[in-house]
C-alpha positions in Angstrom: 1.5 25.5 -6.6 0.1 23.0 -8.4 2.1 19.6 -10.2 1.9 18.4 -13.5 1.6 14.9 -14.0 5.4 13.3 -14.1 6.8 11.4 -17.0 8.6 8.4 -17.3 11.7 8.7 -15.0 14.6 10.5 -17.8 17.2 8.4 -15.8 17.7 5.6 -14.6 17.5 5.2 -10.1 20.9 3.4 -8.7 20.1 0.2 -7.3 19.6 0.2 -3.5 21.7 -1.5 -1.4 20.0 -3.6 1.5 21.0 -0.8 3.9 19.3 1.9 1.5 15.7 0.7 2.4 14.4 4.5 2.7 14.4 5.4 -0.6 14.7 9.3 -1.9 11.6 10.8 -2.6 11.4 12.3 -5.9 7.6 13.5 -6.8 8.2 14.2 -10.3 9.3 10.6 -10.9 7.5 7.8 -11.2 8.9 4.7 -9.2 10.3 2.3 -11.5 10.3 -1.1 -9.8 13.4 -3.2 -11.0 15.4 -0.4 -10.7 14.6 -0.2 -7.0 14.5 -3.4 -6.2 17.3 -4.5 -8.6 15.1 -7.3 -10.0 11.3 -8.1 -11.2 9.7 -9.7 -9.0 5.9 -8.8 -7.9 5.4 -6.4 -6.1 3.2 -5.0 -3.0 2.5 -2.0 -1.8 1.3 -1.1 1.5 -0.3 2.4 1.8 0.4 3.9 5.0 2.3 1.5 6.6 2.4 2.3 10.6 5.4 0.9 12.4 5.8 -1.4 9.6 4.9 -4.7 12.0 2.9 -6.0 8.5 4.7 -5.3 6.0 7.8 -7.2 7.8 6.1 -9.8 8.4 4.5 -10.2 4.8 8.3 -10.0 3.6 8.9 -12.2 5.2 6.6 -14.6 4.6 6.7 -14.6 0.8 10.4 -13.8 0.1 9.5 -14.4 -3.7 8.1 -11.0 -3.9 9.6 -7.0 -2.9 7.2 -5.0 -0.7 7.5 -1.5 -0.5 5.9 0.5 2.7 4.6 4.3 2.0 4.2 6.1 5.1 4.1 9.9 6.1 6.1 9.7 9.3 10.0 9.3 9.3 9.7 7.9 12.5 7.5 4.7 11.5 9.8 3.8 8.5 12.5 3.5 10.7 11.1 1.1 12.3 9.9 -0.5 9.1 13.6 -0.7 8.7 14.8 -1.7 11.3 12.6 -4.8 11.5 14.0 -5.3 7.8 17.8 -5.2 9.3 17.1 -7.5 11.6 15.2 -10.2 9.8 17.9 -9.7 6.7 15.0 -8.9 4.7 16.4 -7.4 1.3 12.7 -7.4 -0.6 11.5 -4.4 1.5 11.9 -1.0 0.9 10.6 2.2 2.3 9.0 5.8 1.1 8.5 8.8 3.0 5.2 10.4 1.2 1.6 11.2 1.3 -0.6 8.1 -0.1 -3.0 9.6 -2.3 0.2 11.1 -3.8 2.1 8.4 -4.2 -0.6 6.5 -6.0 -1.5 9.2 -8.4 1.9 10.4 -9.1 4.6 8.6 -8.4 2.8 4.6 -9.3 3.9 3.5 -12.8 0.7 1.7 -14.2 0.1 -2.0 -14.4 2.9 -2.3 -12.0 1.4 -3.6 -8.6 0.4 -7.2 -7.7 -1.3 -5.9 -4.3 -2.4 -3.0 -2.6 -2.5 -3.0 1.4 -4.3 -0.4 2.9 -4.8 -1.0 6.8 -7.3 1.3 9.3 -6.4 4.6 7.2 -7.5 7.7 9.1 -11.3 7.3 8.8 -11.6 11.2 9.0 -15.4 10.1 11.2 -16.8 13.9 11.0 -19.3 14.4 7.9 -17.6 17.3 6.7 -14.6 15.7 6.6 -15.3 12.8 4.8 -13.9 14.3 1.2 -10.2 13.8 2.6 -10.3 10.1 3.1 -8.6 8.0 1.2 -10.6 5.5 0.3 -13.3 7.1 -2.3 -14.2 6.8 -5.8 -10.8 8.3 -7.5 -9.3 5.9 -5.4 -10.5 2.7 -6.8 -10.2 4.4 -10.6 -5.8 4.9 -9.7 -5.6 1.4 -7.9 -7.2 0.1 -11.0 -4.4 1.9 -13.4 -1.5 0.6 -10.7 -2.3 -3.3 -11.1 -1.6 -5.8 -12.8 -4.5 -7.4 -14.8 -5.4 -9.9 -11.6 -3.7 -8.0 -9.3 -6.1 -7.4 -5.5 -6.3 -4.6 -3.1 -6.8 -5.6 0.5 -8.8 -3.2 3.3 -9.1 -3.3 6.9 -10.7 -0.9 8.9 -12.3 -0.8 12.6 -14.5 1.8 11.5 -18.2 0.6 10.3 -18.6 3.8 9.1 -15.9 3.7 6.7 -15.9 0.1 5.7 -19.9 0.9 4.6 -18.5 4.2 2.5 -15.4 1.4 0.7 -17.7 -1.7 -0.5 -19.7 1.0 -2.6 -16.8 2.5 -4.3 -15.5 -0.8 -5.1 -18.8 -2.6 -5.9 -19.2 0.4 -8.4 -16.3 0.1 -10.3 -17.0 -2.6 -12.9 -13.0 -3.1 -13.0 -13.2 -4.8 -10.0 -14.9 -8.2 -8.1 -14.3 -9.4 -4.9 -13.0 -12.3 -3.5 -12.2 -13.6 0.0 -9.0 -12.3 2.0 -6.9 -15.8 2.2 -6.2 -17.0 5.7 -2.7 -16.8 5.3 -3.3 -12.9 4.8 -5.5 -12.2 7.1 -3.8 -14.0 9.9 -1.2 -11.3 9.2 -1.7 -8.5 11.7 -0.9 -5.0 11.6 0.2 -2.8 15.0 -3.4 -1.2 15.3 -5.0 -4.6 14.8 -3.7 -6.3 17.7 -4.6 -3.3 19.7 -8.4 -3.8 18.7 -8.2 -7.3 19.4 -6.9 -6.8 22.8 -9.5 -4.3 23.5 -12.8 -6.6 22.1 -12.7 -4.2 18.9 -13.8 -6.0 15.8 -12.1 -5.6 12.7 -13.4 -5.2 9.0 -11.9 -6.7 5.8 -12.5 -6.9 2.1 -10.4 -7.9 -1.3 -10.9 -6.9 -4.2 -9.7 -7.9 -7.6 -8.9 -6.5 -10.8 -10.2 -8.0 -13.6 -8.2 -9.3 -16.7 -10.0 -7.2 -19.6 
């Protein structure tokens, strides 16, 4: 079965309430921010969001801006949520769905003021390489998704992998990088502060899209 491309959303999405934070997923709609958010502020994205211990504390951090956390497992947004609940965060939401998806699909262009995407699956084996997520069709959809000066933010504790990103990003002439601010990068994910604690060294870069 194969999916055509999905058009503006035909009606409008009810305004969730803090309590709805898991939003409904509909793959034939694109997400149409102040609608779920119920205002227009920026907005993040963080692209597989793990148990959400990030994106919380990025909410919370910079309450002027909504954050939404894309994640496969059910399990991990509930936490997500949960950790919303209790900080009385009302700028985060969350959607059950497969990243590349979500950013081909279900993104509305020049929407997005920052991408997150923290120690994605780095898929080690050769052959498997085509079904990562960072790649070349990668940086062309973040591209479409941000705002003219809008940044993408990577992490990864594979070398391999974080060799195979500064290529596809260096290639694209839509982009330049720029430093990760301190105040970013001092925000940890789960899987981070388990490399730390083992002596595992972690990988970042930032990238930037340009105005024109």
């Amino acid at each position: 079965m194969s999916l055509t491309p999905p058009e503006s959303p035909a009606s409008p999405v009810p305004t969730p309430r803090p309590a709805d934070r898991i939003l409904a997923a509909d793959v034939m709609q694109r997400l149409n921010f102040p609608e779920t958010f119920g205002n227009s502020r920026p907005v993040e994205v963080e692209l597989g969001a793990g148990d959400g211990s990030f994106l919380a504390a990025r909410a919370a951090a910079v309450p002027d801006r909504n954050f939404l956390g894309v994640e496969r497992l059910l399990g991990r947004l509930r936490k997500l949520d949960r950790k919303a609940q209790r900080a009385g965060l009302d700028n985060v939401r969350c959607l059950r769905i497969e990243a590349a998806y979500f950013l081909e699909w279900m993104l509305t262009p020049g929407t997005v003021s920052a991408l997150h995407v923290y120690f994605p699956d780095p898929w080690p084996k050769r052959r498997h390489w085509k079904r990562r997520l960072i790649n070349e069709r990668f940086a062309e959809l973040a591209h479409l998704a941000l705002v003219p000066g809008g940044e993408v933010f990577l992490r990864t504790d594979h070398t391999g992998y974080f060799e195979a990103m500064e290529p596809v990003f260096a290639q694209n002439p839509g982009f330049e990088r720029i430093g990760t601010p301190p105040d970013l990068a001092g925000v940890l994910t789960d899987f981070e502060r388990d490399f730390h604690a083992q002596g595992i060294p972690t990988h970042h870069a930032a990238y930037r899209r340009k105005a024109s």
